[in-house]
N, CA, C and O atoms as CSV, one atom per row, in Angstrom:
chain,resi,resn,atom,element,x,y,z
A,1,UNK,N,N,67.190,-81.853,-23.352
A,1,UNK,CA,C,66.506,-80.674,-23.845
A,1,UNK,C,C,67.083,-79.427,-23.180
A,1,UNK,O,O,67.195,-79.556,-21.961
A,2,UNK,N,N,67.453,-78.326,-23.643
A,2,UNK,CA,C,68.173,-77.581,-23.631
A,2,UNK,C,C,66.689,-75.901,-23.407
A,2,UNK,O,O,66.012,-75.603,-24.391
A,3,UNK,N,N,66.592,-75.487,-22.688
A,3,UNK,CA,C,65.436,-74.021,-22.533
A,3,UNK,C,C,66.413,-72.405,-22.358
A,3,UNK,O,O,67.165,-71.790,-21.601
A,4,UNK,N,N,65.623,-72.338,-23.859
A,4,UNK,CA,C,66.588,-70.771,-23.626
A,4,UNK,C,C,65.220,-69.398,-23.758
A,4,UNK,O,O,64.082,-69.551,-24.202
A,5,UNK,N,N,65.890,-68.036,-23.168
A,5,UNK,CA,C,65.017,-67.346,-23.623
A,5,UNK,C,C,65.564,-66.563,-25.321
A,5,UNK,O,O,66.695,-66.594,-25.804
A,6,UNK,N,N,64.366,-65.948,-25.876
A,6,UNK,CA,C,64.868,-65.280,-26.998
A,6,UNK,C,C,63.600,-64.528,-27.400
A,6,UNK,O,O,62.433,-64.728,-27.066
A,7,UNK,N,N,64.259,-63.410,-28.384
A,7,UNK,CA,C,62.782,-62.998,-29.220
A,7,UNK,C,C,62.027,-63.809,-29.810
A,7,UNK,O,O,62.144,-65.011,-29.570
A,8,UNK,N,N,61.172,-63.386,-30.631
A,8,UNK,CA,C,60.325,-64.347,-31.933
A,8,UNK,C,C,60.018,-63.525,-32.772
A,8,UNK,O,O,59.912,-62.314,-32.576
A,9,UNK,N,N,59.796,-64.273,-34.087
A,9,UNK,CA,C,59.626,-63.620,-35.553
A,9,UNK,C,C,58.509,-64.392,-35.450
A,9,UNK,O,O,58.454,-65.495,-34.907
A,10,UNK,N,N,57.440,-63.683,-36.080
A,10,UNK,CA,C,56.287,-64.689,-36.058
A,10,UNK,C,C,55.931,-64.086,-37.052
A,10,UNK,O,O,56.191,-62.900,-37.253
A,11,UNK,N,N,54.911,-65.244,-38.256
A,11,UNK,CA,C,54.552,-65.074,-39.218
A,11,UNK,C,C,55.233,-65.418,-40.840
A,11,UNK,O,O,55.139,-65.053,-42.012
A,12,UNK,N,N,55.941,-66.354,-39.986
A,12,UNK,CA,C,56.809,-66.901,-41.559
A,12,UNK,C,C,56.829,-67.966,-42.101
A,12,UNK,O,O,56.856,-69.037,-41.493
A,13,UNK,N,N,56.817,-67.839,-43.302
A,13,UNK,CA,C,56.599,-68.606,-44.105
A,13,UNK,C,C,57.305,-70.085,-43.858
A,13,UNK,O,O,58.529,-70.219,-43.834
A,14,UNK,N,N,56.478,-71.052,-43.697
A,14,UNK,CA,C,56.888,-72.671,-43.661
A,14,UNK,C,C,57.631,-72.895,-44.819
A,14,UNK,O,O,58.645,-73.585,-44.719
A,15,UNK,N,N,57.313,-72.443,-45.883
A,15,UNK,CA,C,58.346,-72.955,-47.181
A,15,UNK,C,C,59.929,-71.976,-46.991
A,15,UNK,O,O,60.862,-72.019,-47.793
A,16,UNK,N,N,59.879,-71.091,-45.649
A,16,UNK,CA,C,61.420,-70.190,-45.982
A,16,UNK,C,C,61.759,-71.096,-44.488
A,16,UNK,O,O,62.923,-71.460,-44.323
A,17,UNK,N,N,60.853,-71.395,-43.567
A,17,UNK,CA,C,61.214,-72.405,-42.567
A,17,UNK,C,C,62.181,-73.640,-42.557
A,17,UNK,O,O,63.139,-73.925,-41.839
A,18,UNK,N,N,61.418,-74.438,-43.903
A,18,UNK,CA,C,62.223,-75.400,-44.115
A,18,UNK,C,C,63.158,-75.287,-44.620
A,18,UNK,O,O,64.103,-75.981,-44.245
A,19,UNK,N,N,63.317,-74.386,-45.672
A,19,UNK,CA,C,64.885,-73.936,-46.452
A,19,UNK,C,C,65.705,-73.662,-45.585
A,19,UNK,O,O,66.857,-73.863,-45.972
A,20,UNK,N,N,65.606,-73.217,-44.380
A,20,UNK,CA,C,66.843,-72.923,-42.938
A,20,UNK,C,C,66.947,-74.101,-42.259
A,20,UNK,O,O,67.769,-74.223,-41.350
A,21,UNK,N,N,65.899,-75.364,-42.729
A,21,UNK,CA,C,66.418,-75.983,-41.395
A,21,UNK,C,C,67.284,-77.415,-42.600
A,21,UNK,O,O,67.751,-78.393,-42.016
A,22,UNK,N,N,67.383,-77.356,-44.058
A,22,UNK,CA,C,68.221,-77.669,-45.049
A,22,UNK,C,C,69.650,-77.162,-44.700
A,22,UNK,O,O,70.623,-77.538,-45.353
A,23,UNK,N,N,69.773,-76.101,-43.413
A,23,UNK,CA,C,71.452,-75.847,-42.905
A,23,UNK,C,C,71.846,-74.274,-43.493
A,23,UNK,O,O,72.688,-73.597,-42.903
A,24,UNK,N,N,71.212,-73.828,-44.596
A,24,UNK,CA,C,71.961,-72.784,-45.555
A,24,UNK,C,C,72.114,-71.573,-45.042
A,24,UNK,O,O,70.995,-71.568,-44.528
A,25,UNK,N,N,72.684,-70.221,-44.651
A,25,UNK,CA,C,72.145,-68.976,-44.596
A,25,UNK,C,C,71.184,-68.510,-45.509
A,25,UNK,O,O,71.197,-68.713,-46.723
A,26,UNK,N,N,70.275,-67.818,-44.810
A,26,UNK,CA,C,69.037,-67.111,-45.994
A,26,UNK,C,C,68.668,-65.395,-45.695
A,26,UNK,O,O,68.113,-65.079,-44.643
A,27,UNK,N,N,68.954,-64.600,-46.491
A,27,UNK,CA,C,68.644,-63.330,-46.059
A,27,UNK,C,C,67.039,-63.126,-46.449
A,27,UNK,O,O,66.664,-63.421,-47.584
A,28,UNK,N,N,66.002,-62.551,-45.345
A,28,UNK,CA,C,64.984,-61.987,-45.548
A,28,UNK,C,C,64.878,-61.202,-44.844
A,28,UNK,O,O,65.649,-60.904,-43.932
A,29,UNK,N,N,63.390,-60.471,-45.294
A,29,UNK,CA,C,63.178,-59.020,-45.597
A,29,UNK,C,C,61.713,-59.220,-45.142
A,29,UNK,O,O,60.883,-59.935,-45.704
A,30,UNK,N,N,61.506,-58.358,-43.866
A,30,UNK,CA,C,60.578,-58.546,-42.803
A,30,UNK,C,C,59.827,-57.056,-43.328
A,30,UNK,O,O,60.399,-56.117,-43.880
A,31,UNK,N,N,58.690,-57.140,-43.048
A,31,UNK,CA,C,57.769,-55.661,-43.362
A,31,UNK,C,C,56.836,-56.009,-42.261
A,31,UNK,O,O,55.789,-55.426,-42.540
A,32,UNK,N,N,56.670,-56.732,-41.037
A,32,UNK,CA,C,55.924,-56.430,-40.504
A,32,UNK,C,C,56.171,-55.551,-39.488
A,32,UNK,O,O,57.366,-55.429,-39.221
A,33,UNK,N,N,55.420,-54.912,-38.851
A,33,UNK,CA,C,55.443,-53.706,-37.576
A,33,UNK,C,C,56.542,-54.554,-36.806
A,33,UNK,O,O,57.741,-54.283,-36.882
A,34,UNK,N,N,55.841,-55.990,-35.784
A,34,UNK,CA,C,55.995,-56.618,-34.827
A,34,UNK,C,C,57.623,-57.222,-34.746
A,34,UNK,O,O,58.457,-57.256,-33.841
A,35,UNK,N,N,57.613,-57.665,-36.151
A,35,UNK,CA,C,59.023,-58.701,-36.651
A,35,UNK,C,C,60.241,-57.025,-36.851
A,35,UNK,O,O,61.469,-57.084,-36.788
A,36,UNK,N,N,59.611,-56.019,-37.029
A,36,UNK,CA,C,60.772,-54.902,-37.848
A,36,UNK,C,C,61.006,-54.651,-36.570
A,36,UNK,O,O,62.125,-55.063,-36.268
A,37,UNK,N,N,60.285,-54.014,-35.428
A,37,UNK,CA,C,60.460,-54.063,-33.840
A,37,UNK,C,C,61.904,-54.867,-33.144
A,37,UNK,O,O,62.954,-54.523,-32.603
A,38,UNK,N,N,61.071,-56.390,-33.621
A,38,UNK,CA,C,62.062,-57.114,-33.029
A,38,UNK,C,C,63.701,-56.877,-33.277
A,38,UNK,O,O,64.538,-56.560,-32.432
A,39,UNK,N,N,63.862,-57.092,-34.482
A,39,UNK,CA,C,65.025,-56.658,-35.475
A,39,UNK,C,C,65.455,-55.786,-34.695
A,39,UNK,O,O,66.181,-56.013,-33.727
A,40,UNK,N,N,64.929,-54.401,-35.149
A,40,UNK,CA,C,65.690,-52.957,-34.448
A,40,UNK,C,C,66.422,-53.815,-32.919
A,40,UNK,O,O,67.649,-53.845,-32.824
A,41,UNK,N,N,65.643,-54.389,-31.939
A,41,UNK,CA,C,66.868,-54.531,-30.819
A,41,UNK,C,C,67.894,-55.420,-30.762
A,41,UNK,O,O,68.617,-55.395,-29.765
A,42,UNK,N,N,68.115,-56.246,-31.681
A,42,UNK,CA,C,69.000,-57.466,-32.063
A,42,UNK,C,C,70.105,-57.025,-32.788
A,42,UNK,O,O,70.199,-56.218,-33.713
A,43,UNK,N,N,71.036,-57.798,-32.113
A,43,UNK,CA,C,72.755,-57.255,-32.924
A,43,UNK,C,C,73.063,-59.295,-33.405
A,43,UNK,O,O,72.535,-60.339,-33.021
A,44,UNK,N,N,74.167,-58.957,-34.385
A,44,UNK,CA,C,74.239,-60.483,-34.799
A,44,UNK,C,C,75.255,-61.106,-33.668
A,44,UNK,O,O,76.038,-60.647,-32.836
A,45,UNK,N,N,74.838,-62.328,-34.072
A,45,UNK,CA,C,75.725,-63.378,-32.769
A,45,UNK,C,C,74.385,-63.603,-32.429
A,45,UNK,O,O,74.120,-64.620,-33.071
A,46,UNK,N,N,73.219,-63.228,-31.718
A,46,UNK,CA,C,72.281,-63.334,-31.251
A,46,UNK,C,C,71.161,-64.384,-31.601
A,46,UNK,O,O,70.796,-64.182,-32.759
A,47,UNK,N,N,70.394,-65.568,-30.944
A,47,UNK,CA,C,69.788,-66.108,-31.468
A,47,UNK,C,C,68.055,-65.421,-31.416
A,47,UNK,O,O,67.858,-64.356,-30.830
A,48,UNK,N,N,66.871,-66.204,-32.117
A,48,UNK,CA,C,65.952,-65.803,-32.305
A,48,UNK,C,C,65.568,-66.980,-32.575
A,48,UNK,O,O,66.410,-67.824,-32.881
A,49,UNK,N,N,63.954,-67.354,-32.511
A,49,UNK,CA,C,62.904,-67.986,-32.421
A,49,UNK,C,C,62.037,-67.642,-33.611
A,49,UNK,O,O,61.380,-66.601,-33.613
A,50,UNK,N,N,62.016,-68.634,-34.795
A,50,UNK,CA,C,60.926,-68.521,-36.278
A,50,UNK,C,C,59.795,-69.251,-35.708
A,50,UNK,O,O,59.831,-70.369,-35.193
A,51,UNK,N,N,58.733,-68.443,-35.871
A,51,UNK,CA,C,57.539,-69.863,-36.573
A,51,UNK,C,C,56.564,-69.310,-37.235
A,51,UNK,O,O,56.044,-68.247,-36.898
A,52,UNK,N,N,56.261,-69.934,-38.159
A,52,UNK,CA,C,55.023,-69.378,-38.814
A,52,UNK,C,C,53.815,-69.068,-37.968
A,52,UNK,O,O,53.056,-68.419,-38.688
A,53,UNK,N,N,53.309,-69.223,-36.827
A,53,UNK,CA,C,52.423,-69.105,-36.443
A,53,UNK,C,C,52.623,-67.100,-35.820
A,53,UNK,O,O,53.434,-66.345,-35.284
A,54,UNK,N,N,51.056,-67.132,-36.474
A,54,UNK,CA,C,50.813,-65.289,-36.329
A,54,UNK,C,C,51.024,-65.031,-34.795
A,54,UNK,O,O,50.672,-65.765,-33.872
A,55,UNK,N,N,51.711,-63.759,-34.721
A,55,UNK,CA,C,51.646,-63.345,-33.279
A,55,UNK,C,C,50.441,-63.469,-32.644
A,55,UNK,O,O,50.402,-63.966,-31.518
A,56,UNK,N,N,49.706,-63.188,-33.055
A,56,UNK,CA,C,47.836,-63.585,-32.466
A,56,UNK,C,C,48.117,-64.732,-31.787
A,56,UNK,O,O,48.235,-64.672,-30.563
A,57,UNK,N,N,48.281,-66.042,-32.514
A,57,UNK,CA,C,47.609,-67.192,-32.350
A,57,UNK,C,C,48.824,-67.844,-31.194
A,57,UNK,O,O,48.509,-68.720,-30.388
A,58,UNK,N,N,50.359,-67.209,-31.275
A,58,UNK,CA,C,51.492,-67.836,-30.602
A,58,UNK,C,C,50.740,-68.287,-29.043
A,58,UNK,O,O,50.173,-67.542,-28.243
A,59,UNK,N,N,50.958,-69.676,-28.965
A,59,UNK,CA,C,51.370,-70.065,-27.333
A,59,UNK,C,C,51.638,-71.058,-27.026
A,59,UNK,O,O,51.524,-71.809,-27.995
A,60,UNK,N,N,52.105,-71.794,-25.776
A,60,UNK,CA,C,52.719,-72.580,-24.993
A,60,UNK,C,C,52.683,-73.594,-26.144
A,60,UNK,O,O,51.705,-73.426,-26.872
A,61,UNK,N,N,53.645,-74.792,-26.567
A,61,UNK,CA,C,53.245,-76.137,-27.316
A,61,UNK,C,C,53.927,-75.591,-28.807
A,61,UNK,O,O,54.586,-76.357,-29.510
A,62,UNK,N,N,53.715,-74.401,-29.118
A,62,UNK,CA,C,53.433,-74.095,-30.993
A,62,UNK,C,C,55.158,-74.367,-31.044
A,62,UNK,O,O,55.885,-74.070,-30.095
A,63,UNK,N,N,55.737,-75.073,-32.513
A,63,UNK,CA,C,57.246,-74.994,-32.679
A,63,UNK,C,C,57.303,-74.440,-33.940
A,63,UNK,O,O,56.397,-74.138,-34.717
A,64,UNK,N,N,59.099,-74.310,-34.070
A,64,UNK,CA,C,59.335,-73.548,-35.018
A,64,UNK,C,C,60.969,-73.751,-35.014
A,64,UNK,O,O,61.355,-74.908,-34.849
A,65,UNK,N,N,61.889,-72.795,-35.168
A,65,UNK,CA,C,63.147,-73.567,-35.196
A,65,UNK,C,C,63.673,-72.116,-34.279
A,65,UNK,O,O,62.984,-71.134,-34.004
A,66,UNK,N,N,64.810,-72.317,-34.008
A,66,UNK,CA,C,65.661,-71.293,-33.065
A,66,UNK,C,C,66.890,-70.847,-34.639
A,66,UNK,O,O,67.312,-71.784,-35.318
A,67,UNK,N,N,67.194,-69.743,-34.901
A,67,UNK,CA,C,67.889,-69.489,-35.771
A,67,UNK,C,C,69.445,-68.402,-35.219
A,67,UNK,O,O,69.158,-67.660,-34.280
A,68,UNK,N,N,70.338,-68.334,-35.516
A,68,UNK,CA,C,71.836,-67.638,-35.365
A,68,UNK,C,C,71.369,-66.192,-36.140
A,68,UNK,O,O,70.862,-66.369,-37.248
A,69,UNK,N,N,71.458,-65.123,-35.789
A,69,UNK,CA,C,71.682,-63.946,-36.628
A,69,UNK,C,C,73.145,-63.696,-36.865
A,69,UNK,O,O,73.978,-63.477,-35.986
A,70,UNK,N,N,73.402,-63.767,-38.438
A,70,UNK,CA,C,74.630,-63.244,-38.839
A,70,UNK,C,C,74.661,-61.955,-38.985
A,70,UNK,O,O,75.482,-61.345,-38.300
A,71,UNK,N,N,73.630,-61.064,-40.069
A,71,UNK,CA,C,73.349,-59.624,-39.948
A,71,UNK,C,C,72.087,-59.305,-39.977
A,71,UNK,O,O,71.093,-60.017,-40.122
A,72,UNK,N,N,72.238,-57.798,-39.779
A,72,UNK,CA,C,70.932,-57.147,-39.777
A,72,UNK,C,C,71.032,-55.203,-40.616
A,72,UNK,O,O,71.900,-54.374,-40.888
A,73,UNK,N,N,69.480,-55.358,-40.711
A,73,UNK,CA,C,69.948,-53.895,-41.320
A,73,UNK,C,C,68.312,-53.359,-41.576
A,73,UNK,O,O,67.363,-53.809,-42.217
A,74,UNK,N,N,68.558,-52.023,-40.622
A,74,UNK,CA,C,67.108,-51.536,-40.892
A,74,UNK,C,C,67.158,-50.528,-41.804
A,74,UNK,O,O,68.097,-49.740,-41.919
A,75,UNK,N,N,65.781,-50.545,-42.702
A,75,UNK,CA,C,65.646,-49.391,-43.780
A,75,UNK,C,C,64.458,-48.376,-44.257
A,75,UNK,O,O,63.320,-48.843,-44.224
A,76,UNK,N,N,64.577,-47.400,-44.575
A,76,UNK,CA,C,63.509,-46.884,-44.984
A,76,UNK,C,C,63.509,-46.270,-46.096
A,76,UNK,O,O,64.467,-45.610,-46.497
A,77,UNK,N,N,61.765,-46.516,-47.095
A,77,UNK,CA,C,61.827,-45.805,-48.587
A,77,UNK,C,C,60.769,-45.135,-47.754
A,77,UNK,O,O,60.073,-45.410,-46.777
A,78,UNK,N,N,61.039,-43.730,-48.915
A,78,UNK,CA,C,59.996,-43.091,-48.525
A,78,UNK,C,C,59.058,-43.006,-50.350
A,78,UNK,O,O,59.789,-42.978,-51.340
A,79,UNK,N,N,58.355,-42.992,-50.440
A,79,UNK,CA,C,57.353,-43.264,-51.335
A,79,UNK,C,C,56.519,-41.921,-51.541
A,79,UNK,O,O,56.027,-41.284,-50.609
A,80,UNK,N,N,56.410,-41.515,-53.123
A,80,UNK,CA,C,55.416,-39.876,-52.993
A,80,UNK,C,C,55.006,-40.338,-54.528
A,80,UNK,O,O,55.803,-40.761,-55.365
A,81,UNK,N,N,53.610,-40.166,-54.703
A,81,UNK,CA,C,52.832,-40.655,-55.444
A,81,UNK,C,C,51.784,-39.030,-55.981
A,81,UNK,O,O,51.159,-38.217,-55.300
A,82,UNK,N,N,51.998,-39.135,-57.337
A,82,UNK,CA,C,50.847,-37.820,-57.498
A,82,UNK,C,C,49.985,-38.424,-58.011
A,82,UNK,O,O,50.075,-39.575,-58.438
A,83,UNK,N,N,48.689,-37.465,-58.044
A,83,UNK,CA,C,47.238,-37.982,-58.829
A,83,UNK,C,C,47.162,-36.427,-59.228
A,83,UNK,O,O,47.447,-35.440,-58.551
A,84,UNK,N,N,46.583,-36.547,-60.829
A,84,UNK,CA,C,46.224,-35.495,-61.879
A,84,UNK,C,C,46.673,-34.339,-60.872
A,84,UNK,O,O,45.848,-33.762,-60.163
A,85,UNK,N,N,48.566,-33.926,-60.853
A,85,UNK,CA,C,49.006,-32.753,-60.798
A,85,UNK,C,C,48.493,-31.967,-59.385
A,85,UNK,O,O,49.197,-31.038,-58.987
A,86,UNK,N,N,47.258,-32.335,-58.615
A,86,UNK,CA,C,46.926,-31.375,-57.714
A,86,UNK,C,C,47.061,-32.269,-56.261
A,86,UNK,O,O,46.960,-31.738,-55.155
A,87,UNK,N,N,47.209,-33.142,-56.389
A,87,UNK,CA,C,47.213,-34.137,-55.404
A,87,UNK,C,C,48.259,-34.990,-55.161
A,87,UNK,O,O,48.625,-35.569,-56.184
A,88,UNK,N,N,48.898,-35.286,-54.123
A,88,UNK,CA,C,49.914,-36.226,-53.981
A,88,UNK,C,C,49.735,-37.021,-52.060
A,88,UNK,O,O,48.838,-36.932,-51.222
A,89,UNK,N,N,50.765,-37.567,-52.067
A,89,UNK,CA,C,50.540,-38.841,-51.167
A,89,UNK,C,C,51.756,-39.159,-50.661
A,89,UNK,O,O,52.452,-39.755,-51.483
A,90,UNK,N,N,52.278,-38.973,-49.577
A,90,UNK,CA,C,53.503,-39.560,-49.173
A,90,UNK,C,C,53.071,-40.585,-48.183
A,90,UNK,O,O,52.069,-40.696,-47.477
A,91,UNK,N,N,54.198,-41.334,-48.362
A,91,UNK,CA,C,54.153,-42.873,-47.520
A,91,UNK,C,C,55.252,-43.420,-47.162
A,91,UNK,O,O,55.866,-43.726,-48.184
A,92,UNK,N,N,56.069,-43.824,-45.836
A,92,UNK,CA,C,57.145,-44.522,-45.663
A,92,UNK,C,C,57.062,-45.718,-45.347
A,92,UNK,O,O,56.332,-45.951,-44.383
A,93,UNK,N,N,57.684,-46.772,-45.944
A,93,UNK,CA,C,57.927,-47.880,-45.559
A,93,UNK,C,C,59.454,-48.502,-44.692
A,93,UNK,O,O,60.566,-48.563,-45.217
A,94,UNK,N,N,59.197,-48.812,-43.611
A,94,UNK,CA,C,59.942,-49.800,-42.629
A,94,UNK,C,C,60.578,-51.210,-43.031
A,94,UNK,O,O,59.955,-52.266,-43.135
A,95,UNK,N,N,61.434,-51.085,-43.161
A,95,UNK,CA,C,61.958,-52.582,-43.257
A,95,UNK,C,C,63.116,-53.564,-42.612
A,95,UNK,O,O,64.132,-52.944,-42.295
A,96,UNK,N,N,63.144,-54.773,-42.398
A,96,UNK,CA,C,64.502,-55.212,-41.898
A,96,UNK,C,C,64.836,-56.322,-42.694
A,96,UNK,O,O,64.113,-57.236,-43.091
A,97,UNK,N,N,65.644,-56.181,-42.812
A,97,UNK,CA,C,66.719,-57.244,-43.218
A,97,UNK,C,C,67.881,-58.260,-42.899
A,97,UNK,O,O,69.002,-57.801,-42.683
A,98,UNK,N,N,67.664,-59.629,-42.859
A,98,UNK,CA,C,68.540,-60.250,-41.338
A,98,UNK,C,C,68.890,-61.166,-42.278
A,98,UNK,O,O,68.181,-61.386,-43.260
A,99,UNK,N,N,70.155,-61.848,-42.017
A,99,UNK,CA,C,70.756,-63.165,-42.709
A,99,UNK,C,C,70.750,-64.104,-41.551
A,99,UNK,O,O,71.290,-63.764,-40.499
A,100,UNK,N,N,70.152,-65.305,-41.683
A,100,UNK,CA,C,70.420,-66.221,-40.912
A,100,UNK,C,C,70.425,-67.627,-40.706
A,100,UNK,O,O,69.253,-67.984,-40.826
A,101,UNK,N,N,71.002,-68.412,-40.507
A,101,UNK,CA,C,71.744,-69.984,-39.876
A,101,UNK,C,C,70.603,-70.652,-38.706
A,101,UNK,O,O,70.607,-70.289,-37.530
A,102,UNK,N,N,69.689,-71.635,-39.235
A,102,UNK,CA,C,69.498,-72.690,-38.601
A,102,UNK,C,C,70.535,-73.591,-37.449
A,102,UNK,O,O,71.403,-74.418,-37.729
A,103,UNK,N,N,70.024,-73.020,-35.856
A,103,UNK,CA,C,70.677,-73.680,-34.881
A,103,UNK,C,C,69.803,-74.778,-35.004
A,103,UNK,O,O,70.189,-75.746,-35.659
A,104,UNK,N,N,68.627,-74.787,-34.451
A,104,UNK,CA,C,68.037,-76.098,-34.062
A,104,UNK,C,C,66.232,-75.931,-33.875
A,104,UNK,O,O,65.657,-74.877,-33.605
A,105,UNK,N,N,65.718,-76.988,-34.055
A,105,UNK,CA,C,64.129,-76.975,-33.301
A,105,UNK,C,C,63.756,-76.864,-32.436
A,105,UNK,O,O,64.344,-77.344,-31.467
A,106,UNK,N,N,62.711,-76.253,-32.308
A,106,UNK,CA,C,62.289,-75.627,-30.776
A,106,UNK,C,C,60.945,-75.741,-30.976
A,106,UNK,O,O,60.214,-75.832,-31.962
A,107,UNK,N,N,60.746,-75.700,-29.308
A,107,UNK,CA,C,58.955,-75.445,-28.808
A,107,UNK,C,C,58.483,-74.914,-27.587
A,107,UNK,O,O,58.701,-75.421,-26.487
A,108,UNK,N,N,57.514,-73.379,-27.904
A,108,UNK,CA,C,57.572,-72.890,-26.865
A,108,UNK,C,C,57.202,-73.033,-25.702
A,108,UNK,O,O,55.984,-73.124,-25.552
A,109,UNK,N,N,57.921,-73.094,-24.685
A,109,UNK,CA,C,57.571,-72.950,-23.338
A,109,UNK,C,C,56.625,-71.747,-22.648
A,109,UNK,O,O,55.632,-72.064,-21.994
A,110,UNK,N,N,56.868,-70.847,-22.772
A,110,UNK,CA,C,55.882,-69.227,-22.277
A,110,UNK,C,C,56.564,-67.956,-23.393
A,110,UNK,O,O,57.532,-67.753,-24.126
A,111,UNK,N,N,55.334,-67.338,-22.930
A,111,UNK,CA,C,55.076,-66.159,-23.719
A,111,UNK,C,C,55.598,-65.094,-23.130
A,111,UNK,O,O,55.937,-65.257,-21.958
A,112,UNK,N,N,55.751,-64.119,-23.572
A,112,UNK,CA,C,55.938,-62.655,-23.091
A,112,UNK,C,C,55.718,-61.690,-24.023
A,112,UNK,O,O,56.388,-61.827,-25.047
A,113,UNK,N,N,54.592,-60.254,-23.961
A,113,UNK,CA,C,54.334,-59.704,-25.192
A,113,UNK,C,C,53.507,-58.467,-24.151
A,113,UNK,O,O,52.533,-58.531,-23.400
A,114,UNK,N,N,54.352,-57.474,-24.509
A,114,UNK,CA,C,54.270,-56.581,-23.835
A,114,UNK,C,C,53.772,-54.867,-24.996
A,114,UNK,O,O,53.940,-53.656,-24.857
A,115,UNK,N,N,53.287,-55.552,-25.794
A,115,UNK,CA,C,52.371,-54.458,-26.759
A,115,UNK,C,C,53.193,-54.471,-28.274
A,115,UNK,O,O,54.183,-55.130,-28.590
A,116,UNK,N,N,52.512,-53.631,-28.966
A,116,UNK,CA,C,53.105,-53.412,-30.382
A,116,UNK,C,C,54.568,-52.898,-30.551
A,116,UNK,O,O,55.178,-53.383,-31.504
A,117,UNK,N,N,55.195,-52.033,-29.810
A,117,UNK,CA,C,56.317,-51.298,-29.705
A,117,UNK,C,C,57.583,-52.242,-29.025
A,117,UNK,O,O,58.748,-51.864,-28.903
A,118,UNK,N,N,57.152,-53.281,-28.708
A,118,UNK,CA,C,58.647,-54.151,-27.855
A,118,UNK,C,C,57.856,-55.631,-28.600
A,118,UNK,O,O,56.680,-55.939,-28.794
A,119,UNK,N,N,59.568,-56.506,-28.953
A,119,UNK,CA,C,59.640,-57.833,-29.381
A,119,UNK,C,C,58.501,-58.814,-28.382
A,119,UNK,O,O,58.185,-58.645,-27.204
A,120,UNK,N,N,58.147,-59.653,-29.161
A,120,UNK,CA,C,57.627,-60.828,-28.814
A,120,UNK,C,C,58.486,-61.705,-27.730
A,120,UNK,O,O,59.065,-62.463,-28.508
A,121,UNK,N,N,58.930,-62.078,-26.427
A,121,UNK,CA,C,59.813,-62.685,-26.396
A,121,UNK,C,C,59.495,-64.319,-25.882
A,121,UNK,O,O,58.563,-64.312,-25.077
A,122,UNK,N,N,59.837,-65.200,-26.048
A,122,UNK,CA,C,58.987,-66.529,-25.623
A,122,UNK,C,C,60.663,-67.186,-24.749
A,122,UNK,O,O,61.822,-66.802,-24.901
A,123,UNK,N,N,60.230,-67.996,-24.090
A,123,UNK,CA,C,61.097,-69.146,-23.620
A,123,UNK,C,C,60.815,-70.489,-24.564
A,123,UNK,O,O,59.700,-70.699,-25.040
A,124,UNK,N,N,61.840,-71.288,-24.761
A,124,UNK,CA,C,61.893,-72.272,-25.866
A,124,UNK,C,C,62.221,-73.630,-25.139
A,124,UNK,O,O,62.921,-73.870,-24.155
A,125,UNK,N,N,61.699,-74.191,-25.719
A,125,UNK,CA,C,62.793,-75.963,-25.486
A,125,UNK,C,C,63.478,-76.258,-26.988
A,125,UNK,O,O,62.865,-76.336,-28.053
A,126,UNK,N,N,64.845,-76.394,-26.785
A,126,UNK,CA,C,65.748,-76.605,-28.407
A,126,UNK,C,C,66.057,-77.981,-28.366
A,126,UNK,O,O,66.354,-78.610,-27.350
A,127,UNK,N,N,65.979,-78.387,-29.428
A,127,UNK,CA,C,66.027,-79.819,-29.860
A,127,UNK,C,C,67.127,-79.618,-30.907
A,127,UNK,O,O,67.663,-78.575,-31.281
A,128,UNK,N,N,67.400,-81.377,-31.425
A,128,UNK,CA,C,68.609,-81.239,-32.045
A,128,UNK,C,C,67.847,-80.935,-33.410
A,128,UNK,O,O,66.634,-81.135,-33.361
A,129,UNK,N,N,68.380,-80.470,-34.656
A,129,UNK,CA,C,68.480,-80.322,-35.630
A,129,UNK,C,C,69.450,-80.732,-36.528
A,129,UNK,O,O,70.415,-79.976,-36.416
A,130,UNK,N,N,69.650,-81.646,-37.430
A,130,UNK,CA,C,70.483,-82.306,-37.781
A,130,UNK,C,C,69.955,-82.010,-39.812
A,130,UNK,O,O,68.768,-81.933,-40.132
A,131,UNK,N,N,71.084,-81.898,-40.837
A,131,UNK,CA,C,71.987,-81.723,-41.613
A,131,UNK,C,C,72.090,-82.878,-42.805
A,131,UNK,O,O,72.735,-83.843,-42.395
A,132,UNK,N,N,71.770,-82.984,-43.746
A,132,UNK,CA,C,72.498,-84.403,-44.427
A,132,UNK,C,C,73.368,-83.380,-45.438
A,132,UNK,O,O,72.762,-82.382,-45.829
A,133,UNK,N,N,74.618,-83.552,-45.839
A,133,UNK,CA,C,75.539,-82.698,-46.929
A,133,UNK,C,C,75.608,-83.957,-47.781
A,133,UNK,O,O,76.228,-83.950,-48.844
């Protein structure tokens, strides 16, 4: 067993879970505060920590898989909405965007979470992850 540290994405979907650990690259598109955070400090080459389990609920025991970042890319729409001519509404939305490669399974060892504005970061135990082509 192999213990590394890394960020975490928390809050994802088990059905986009298993499609990464099928081997493939998969690009998604993160809108949460916590996960867009994380992103912003990550360059590719870099690994990261998936699991569906909500940042709330993350601790010691919970698994998920350890993933490769190939890219990344942060974005913003800005959004302006009128109502009957006298009224309008602006709104920006945050987003990231990451492509990434299934290294292997993992389970966390400790936590680290130091508020809304900085990544989740956990220590892991990586397991093998294995491939049928």
């Amino acid at each position: 067993m192999i213990s590394m540290k890394c960020a975490a994405l928390t809050g994802i979907s088990p059905e986009l879970i298993k499609q990464l650990k099928m081997g493939k690259p998969r690009t998604l598109e993160l809108q949460s505060a916590h996960n867009v955070v994380t992103i912003a400090g990550i360059e590719p080459g870099t690994s990261l920590f998936m699991t569906s389990v909500d940042m709330e609920d993350l601790s010691a025991g919970d698994s998920g898989i350890v993933v490769d970042i190939i890219s990344t890319s942060i974005s913003m729409k800005r959004i302006i909405e009128f109502s009957q001519g006298l009224h309008f509404e602006e709104r920006e939305r945050t987003s990231a965007r990451i492509q990434v490669k299934c290294n292997s399974n993992a389970t966390v060892r400790t936590i680290s979470h130091e508020g809304v504005v900085a990544p989740t970061l956990v220590e892991v135990v990586k397991t093998s992850c294995y491939h049928a082509i």
